[in-house]
ChimeraX commands (.cxc) that place a marker at each C-alpha (Angstrom):
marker #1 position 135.06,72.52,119.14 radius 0.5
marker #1 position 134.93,75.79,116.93 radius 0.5
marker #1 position 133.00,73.57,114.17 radius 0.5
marker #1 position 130.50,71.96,116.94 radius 0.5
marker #1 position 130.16,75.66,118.05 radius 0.5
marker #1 position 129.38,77.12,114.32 radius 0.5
marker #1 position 126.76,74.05,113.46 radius 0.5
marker #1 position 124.99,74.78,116.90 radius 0.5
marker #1 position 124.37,78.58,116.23 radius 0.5
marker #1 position 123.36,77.70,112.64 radius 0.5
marker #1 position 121.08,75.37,114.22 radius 0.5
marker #1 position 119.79,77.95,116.58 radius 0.5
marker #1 position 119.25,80.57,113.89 radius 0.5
marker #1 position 117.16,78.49,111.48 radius 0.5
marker #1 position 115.11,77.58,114.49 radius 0.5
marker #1 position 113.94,80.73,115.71 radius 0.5
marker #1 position 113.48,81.70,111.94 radius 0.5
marker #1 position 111.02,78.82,111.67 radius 0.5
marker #1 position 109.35,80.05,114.57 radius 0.5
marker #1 position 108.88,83.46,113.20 radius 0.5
marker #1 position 111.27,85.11,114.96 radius 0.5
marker #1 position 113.11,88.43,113.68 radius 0.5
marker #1 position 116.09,86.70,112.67 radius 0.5
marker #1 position 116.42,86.46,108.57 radius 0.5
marker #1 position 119.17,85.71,106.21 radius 0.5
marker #1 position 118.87,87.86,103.71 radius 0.5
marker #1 position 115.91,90.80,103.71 radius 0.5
marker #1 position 114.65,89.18,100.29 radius 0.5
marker #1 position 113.41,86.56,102.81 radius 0.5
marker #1 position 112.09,89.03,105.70 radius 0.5
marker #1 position 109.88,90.40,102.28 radius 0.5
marker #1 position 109.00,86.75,101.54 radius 0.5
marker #1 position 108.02,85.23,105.05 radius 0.5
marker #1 position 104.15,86.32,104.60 radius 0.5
marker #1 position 104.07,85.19,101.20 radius 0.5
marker #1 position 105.24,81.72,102.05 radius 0.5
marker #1 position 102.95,82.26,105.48 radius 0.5
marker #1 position 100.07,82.14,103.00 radius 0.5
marker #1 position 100.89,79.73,100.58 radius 0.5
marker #1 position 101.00,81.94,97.68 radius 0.5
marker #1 position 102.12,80.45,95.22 radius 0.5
marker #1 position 99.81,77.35,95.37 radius 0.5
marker #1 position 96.87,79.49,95.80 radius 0.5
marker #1 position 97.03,83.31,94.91 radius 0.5
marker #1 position 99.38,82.53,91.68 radius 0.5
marker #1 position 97.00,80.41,90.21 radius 0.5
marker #1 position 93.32,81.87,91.11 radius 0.5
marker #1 position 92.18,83.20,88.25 radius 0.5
marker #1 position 89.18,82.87,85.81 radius 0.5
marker #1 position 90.31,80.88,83.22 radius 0.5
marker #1 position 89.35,78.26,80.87 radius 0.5
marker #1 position 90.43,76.95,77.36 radius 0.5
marker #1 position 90.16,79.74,75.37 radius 0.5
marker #1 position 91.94,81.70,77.71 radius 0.5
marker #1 position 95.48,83.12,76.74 radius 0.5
marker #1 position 98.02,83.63,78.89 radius 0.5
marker #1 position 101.85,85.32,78.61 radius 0.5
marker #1 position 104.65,83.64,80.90 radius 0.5
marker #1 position 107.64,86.32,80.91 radius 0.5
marker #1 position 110.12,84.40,82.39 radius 0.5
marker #1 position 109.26,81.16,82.27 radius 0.5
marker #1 position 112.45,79.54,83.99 radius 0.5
marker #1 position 111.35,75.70,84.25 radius 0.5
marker #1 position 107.66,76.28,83.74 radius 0.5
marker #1 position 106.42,75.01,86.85 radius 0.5
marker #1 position 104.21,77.71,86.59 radius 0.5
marker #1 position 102.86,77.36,83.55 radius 0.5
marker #1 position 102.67,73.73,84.00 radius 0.5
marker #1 position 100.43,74.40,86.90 radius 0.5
marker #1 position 98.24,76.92,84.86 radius 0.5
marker #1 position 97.19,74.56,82.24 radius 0.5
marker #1 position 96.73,71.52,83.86 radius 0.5
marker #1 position 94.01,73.97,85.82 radius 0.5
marker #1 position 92.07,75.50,82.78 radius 0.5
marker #1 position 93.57,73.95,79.55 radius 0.5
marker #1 position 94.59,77.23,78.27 radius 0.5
marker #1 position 97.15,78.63,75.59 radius 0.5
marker #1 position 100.30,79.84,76.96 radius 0.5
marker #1 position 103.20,81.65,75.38 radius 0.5
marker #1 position 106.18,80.97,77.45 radius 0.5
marker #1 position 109.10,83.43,77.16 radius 0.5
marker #1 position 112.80,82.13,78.53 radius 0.5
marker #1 position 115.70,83.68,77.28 radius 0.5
marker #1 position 118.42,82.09,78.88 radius 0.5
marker #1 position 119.41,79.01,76.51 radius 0.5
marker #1 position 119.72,75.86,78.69 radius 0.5
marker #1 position 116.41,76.77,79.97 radius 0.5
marker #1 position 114.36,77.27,77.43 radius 0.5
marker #1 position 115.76,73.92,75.42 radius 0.5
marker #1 position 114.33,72.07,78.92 radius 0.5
marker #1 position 111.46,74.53,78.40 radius 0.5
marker #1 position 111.00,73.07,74.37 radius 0.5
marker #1 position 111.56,69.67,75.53 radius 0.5
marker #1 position 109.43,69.84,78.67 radius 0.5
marker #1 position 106.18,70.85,76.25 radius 0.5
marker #1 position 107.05,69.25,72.86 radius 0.5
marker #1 position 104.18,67.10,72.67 radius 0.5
marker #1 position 101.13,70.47,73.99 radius 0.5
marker #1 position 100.60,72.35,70.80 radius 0.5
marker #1 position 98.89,74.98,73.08 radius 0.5
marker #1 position 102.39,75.86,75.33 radius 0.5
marker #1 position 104.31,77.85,72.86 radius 0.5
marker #1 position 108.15,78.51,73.73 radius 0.5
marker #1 position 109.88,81.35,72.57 radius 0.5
marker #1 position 113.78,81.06,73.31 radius 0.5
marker #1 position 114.06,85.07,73.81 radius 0.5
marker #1 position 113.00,87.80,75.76 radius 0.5
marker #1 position 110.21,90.03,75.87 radius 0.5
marker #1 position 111.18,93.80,75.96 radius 0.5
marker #1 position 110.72,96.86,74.99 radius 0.5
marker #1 position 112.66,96.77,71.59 radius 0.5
marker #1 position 114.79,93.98,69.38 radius 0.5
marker #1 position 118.07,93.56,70.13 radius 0.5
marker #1 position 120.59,91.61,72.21 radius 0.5
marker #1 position 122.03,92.13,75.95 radius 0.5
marker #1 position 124.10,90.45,78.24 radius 0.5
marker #1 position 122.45,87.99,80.22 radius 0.5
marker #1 position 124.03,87.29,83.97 radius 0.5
marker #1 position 123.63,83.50,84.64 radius 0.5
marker #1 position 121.73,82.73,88.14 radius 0.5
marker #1 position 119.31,80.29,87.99 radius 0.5
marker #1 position 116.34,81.58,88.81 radius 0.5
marker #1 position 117.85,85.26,89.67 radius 0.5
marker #1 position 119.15,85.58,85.95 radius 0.5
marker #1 position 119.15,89.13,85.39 radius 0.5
marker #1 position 120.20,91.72,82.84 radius 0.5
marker #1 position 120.92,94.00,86.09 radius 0.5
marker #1 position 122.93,91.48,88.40 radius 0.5
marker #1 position 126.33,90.41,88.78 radius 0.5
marker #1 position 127.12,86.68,87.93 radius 0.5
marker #1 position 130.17,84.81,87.16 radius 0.5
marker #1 position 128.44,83.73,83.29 radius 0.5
marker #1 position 126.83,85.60,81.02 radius 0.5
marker #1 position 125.03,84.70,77.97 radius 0.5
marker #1 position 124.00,86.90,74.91 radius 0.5
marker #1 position 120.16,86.39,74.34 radius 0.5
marker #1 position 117.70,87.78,71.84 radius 0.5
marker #1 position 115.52,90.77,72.58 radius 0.5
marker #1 position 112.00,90.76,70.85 radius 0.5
marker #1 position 109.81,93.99,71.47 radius 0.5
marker #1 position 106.47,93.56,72.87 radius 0.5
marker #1 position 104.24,95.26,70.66 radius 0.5
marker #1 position 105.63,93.77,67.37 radius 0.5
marker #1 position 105.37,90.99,68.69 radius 0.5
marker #1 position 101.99,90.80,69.92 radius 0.5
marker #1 position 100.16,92.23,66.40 radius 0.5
marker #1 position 102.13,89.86,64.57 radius 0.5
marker #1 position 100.58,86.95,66.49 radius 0.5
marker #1 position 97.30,88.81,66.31 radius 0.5
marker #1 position 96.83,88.82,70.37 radius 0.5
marker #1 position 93.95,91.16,71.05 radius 0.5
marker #1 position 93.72,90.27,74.51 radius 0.5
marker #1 position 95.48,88.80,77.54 radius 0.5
marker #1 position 94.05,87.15,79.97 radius 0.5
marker #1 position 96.65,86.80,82.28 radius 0.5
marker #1 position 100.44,88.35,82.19 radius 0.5
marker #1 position 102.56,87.06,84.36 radius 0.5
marker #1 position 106.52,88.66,84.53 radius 0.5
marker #1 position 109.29,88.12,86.51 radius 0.5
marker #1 position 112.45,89.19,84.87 radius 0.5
marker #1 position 114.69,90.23,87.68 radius 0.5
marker #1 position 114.61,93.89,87.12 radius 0.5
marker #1 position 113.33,94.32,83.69 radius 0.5
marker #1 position 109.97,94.27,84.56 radius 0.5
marker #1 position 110.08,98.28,84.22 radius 0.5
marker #1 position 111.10,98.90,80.90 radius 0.5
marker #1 position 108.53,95.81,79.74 radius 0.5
marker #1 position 105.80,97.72,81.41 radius 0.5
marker #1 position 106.09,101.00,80.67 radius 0.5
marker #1 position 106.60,99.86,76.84 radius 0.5
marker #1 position 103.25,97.71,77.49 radius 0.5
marker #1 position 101.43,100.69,78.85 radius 0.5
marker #1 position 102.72,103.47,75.83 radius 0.5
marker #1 position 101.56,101.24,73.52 radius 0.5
marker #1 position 98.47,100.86,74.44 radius 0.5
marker #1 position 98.63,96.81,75.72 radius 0.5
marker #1 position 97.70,97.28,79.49 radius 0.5
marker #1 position 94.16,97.97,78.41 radius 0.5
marker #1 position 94.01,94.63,76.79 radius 0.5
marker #1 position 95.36,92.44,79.76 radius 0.5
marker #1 position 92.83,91.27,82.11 radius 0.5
marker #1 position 95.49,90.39,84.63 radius 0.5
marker #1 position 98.72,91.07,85.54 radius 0.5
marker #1 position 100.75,89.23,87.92 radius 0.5
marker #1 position 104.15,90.68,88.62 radius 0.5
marker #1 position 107.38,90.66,90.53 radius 0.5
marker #1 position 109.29,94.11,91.11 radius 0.5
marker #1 position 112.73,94.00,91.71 radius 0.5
marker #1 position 114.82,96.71,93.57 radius 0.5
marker #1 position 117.83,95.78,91.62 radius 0.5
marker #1 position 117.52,98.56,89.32 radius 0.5
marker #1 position 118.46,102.22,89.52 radius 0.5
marker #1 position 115.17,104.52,91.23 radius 0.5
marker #1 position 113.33,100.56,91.25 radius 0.5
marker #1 position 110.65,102.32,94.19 radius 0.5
marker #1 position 110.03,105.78,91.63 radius 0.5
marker #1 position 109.51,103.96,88.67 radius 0.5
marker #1 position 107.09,101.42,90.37 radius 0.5
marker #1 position 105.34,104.45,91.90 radius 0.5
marker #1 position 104.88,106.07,88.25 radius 0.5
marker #1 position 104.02,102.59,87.15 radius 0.5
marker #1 position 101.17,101.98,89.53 radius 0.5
marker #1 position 99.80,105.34,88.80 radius 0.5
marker #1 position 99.67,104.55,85.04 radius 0.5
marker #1 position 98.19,101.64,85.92 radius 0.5
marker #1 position 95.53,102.59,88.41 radius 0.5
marker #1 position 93.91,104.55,85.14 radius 0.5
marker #1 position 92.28,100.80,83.76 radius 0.5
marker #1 position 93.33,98.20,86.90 radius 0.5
marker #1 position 92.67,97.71,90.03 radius 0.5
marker #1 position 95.57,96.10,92.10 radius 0.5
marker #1 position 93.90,92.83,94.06 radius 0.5
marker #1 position 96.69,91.57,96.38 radius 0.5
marker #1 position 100.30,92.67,97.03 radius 0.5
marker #1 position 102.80,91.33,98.90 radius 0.5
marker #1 position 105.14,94.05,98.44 radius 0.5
marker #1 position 108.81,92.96,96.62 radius 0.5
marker #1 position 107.36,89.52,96.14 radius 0.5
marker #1 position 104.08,89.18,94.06 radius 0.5
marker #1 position 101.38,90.93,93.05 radius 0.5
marker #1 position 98.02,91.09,90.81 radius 0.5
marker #1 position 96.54,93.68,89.12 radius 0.5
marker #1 position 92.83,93.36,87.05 radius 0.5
marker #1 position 90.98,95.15,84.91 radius 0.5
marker #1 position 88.52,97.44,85.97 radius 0.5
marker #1 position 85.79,96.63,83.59 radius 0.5
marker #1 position 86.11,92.54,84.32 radius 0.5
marker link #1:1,2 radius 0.2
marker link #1:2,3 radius 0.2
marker link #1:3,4 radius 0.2
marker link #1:4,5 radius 0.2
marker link #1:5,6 radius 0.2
marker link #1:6,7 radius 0.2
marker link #1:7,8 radius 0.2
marker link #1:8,9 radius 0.2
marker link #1:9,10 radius 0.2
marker link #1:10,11 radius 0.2
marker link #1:11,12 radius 0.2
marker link #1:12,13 radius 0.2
marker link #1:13,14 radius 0.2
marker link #1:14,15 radius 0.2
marker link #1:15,16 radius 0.2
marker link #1:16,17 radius 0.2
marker link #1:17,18 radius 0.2
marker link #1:18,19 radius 0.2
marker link #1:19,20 radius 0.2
marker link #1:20,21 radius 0.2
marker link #1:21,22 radius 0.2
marker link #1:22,23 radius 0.2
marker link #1:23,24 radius 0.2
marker link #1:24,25 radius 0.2
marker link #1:25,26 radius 0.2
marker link #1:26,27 radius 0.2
marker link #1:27,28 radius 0.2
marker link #1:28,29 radius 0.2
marker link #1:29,30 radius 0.2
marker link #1:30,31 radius 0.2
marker link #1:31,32 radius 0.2
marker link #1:32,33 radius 0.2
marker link #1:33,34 radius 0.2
marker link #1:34,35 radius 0.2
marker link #1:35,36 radius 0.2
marker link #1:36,37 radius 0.2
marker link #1:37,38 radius 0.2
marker link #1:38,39 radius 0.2
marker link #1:39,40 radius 0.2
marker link #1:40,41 radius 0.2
marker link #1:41,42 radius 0.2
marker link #1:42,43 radius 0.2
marker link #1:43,44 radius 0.2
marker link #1:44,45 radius 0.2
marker link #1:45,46 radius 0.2
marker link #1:46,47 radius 0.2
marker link #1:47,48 radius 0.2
marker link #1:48,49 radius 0.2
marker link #1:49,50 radius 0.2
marker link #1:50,51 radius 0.2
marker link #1:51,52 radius 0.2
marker link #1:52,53 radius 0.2
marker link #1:53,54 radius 0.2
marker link #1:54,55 radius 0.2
marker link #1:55,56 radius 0.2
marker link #1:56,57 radius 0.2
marker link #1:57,58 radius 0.2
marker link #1:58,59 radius 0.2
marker link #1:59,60 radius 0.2
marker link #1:60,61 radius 0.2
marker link #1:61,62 radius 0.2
marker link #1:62,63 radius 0.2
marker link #1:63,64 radius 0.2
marker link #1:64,65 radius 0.2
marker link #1:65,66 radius 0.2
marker link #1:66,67 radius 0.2
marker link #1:67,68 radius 0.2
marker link #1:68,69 radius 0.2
marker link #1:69,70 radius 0.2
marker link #1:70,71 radius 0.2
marker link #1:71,72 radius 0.2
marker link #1:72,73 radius 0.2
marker link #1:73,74 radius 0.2
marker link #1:74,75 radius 0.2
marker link #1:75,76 radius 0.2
marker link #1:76,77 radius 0.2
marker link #1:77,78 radius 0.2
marker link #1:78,79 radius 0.2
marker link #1:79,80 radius 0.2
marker link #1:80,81 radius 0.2
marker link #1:81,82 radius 0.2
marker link #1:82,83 radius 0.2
marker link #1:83,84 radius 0.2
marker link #1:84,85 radius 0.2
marker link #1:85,86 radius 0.2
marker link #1:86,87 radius 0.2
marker link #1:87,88 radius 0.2
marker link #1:88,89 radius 0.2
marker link #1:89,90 radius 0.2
marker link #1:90,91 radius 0.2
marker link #1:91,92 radius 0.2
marker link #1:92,93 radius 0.2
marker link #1:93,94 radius 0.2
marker link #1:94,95 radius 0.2
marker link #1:95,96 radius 0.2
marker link #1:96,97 radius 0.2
marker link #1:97,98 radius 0.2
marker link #1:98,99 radius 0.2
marker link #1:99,100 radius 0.2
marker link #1:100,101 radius 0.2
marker link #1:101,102 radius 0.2
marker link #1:102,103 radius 0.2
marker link #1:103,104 radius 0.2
marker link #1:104,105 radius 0.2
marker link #1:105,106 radius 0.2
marker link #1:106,107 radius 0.2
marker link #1:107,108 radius 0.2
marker link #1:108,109 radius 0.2
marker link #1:109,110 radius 0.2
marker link #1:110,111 radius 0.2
marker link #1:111,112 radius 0.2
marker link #1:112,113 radius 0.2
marker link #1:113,114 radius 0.2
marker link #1:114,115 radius 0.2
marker link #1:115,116 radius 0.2
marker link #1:116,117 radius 0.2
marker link #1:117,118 radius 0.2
marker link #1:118,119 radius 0.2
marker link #1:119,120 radius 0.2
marker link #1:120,121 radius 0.2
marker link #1:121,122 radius 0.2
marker link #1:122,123 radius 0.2
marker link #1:123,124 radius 0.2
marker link #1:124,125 radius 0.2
marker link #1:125,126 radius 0.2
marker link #1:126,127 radius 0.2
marker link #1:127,128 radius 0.2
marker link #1:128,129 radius 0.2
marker link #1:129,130 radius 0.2
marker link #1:130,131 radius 0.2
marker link #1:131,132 radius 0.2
marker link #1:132,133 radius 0.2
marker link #1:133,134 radius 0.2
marker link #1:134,135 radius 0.2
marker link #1:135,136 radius 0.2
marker link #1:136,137 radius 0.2
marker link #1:137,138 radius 0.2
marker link #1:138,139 radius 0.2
marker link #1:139,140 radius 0.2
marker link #1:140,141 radius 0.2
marker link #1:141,142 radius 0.2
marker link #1:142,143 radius 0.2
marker link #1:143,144 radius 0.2
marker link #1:144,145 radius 0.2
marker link #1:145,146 radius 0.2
marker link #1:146,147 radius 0.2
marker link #1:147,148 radius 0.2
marker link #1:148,149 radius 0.2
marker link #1:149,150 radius 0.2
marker link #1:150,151 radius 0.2
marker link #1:151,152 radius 0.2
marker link #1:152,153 radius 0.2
marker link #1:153,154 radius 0.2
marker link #1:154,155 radius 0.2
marker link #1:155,156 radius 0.2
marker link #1:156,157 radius 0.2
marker link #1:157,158 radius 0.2
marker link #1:158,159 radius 0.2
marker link #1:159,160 radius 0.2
marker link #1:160,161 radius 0.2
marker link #1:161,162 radius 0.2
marker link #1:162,163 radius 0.2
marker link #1:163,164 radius 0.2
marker link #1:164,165 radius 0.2
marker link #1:165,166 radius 0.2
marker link #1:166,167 radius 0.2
marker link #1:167,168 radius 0.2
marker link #1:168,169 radius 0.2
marker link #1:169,170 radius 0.2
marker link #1:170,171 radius 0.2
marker link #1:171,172 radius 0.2
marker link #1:172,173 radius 0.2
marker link #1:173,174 radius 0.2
marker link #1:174,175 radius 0.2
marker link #1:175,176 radius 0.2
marker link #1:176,177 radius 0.2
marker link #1:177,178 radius 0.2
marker link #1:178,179 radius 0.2
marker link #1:179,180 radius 0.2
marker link #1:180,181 radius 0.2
marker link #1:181,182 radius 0.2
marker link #1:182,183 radius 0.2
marker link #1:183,184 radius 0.2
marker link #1:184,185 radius 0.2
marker link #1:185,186 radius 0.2
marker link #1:186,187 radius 0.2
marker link #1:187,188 radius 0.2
marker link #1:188,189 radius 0.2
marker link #1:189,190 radius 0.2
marker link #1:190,191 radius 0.2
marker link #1:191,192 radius 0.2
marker link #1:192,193 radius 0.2
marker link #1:193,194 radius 0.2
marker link #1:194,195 radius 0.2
marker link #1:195,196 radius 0.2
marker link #1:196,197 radius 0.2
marker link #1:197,198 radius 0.2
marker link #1:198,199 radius 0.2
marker link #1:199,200 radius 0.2
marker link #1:200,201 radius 0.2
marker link #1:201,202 radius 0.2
marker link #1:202,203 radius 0.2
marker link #1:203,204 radius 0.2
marker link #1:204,205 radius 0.2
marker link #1:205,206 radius 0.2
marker link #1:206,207 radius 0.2
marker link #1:207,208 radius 0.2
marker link #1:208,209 radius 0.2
marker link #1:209,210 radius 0.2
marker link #1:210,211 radius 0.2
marker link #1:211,212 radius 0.2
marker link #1:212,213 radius 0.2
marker link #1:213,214 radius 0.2
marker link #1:214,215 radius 0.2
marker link #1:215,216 radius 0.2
marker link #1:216,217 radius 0.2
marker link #1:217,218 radius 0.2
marker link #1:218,219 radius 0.2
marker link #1:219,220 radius 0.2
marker link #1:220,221 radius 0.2
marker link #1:221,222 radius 0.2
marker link #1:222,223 radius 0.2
marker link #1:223,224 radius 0.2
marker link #1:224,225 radius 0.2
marker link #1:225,226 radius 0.2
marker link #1:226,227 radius 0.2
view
């Protein structure tokens, strides 16, 4: 009876929750209900003004869905960055045969070194709590990029669960932002003062980009004022 009892309120929640309702089971997915309201990742994440010659940055690849989807749309050169190690060998396998989907088994930050990795899927994060962790590789942004001789970026697109501040103020001290065309990213509040340092970050950013869409703690695009 007590079992019967449990599946029927489950039953009951996940109804009104498809109807809209107020009831949510986590506030991650109270953020994410207008996202998915507008399909947003099969139309906003992909909208851009691409075409072959394009170059685009995937920080935080995961499976590269994403990626996938970008250059089966314009044909472009992507640089896919997955740290996590069982990932980014499906990531190497996944693109073997495209010469123009680079994989680079490390992360993107703001210097070289090595952290702790906490193994979750998708929600991998340097600033989580999981039950595995994994040493990765740290590569800094800016060396990086001059040593591959990037000049511009067409489209950046990061979601590292929480490092996306320290990438992006790096990025913007050295001068980067005003090279990227677009940039697609997902804050996380996982970190300590996660809604000051997005403030100062926006502000930084407002001085060469204009944000396009947000869906706030889920996705959003910034471009270039001058394109």
């Amino acid at each position: 009876m007590r079992k019967t009892l449990r599946r029927a309120c489950d039953e009951i929640g996940r109804f009104f929750y498809r109807l809209g309702g107020h009831i949510y089971r986590t506030p991650d997915e109270a953020r994410a209900r207008p996202w998915f309201r507008d399909q947003g990742d099969s139309t906003l994440r992909l909208d851009y003004d691409l075409n072959a010659d394009s170059l685009v940055v995937d920080v935080g690849g995961y499976l590269g869905q994403w990626s996938s989807d970008i250059f089966a749309m314009y044909g472009c050169t992507i640089h896919i960055f997955e740290p996590a190690s069982f990932t980014a060998s499906r990531l190497q396998h996944r693109f073997a045969r495209n010469p123009k989907i680079l994989v680079h088994p490390c992360a993107l930050a703001k210097a070289n070194g090595h952290a702790a990795l906490n193994l979750c899927a998708d929600g991998s994060s340097l600033f989580k709590t999981a039950a595995t962790q994994e040493s990765i590789t740290l590569v800094e942004a800016d060396r990086f990029l001059r040593e591959q001789g990037v000049e511009r970026i067409d489209l950046i697109k990061i979601n590292i669960e929480g490092a996306e501040y320290d990438l992006l103020e790096h990025l913007i001290a050295a001068g980067w932002m005003a090279r990227v065309v677009n940039l697609q990213v997902q804050f996380h509040d996982c970190v300590p003062d996660a809604a000051k340092r997005l403030a100062a970050i926006e502000v930084l950013l407002k001085e060469t980009h204009d944000l396009t869409w947000r869906y706030p703690w889920v996705w959003e695009n910034w471009r270039r004022r001058d394109t």
